[in-house]
C-alpha positions as CSV (number, residue, x, y, z in Angstrom):
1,X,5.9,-1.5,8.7
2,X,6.9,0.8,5.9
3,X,8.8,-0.5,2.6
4,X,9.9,1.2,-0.1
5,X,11.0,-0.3,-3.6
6,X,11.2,1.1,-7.4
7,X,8.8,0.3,-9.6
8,X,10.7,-2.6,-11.3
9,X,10.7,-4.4,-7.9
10,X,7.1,-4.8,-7.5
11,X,6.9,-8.0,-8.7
12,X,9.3,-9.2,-6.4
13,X,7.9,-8.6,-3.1
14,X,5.0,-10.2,-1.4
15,X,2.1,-7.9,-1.8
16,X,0.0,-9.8,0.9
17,X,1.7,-7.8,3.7
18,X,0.6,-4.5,2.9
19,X,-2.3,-3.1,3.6
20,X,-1.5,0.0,1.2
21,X,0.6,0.5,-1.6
22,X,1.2,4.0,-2.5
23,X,2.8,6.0,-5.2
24,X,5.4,8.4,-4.4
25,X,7.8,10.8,-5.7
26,X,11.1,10.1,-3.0
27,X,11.7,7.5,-0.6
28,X,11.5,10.0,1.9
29,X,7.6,11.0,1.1
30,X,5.1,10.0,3.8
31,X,2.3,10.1,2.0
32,X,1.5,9.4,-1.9
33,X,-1.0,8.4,-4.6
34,X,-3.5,5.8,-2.9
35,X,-2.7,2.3,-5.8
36,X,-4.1,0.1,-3.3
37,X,-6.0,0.3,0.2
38,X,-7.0,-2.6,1.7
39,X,-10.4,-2.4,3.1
40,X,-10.2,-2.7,6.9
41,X,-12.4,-2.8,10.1
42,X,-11.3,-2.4,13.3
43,X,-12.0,-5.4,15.2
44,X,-15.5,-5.0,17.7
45,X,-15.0,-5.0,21.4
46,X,-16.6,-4.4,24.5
47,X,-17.2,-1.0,25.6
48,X,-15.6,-1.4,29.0
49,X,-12.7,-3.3,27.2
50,X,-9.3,-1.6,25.7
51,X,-9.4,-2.0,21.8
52,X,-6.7,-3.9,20.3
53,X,-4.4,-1.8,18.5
54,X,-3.7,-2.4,15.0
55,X,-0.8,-1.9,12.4
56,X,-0.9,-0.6,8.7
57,X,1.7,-1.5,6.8
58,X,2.7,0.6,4.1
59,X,4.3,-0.5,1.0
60,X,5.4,2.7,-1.2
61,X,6.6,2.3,-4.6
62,X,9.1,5.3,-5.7
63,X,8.2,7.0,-9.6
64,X,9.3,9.6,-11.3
65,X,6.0,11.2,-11.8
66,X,3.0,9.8,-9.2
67,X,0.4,11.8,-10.1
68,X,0.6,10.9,-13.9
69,X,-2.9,8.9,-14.2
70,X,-0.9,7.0,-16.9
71,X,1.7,6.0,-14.2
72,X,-1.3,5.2,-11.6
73,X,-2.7,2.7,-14.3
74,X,0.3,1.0,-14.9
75,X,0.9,0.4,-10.9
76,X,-2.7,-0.8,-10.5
77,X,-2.2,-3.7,-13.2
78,X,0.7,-4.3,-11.2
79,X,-0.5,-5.1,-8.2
80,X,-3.9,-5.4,-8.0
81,X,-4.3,-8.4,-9.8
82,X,-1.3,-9.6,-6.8
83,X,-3.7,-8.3,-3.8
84,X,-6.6,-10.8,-5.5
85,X,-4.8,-13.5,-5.4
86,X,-4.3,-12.9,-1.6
């Protein structure tokens, strides 16, 4: 899944579904400035079994500048205080 919301809009959405949140400049980027990456494993099979495929779900929040460290801060108060509470 792939969202993408303004920066005033972060407060509105459920952070718990996203395993990153990313900075970027249009909603058309497909990649941006790492706010948030969830730390993930890939669950432990067998060898002679197929591994289970598994979704990242992005959440990318559009600014006007994403690689002002200013901007990065202000995005990180935002939601990483959300993802802790998850």
């Amino acid at each position: 899944m792939r969202k993408v919301i303004s920066e005033s809009e972060v407060e509105t959405v459920d952070l718990k579904r996203f395993h990153e949140v990313l900075a970027v400049a249009s909603p058309d980027d497909i990649s941006g400035v790492a706010i948030y990456v969830s730390p993930r494993l890939a669950p432990f099979v067998h060898p002679s079994t197929p591994a289970v495929t598994t979704d990242t779900n992005y959440l990318l929040i559009v600014v006007e500048n994403p690689d002002d460290p200013e901007t990065i801060e202000r995005l990180k108060r935002l939601v990483i205080p959300q993802k802790r509470k998850a």
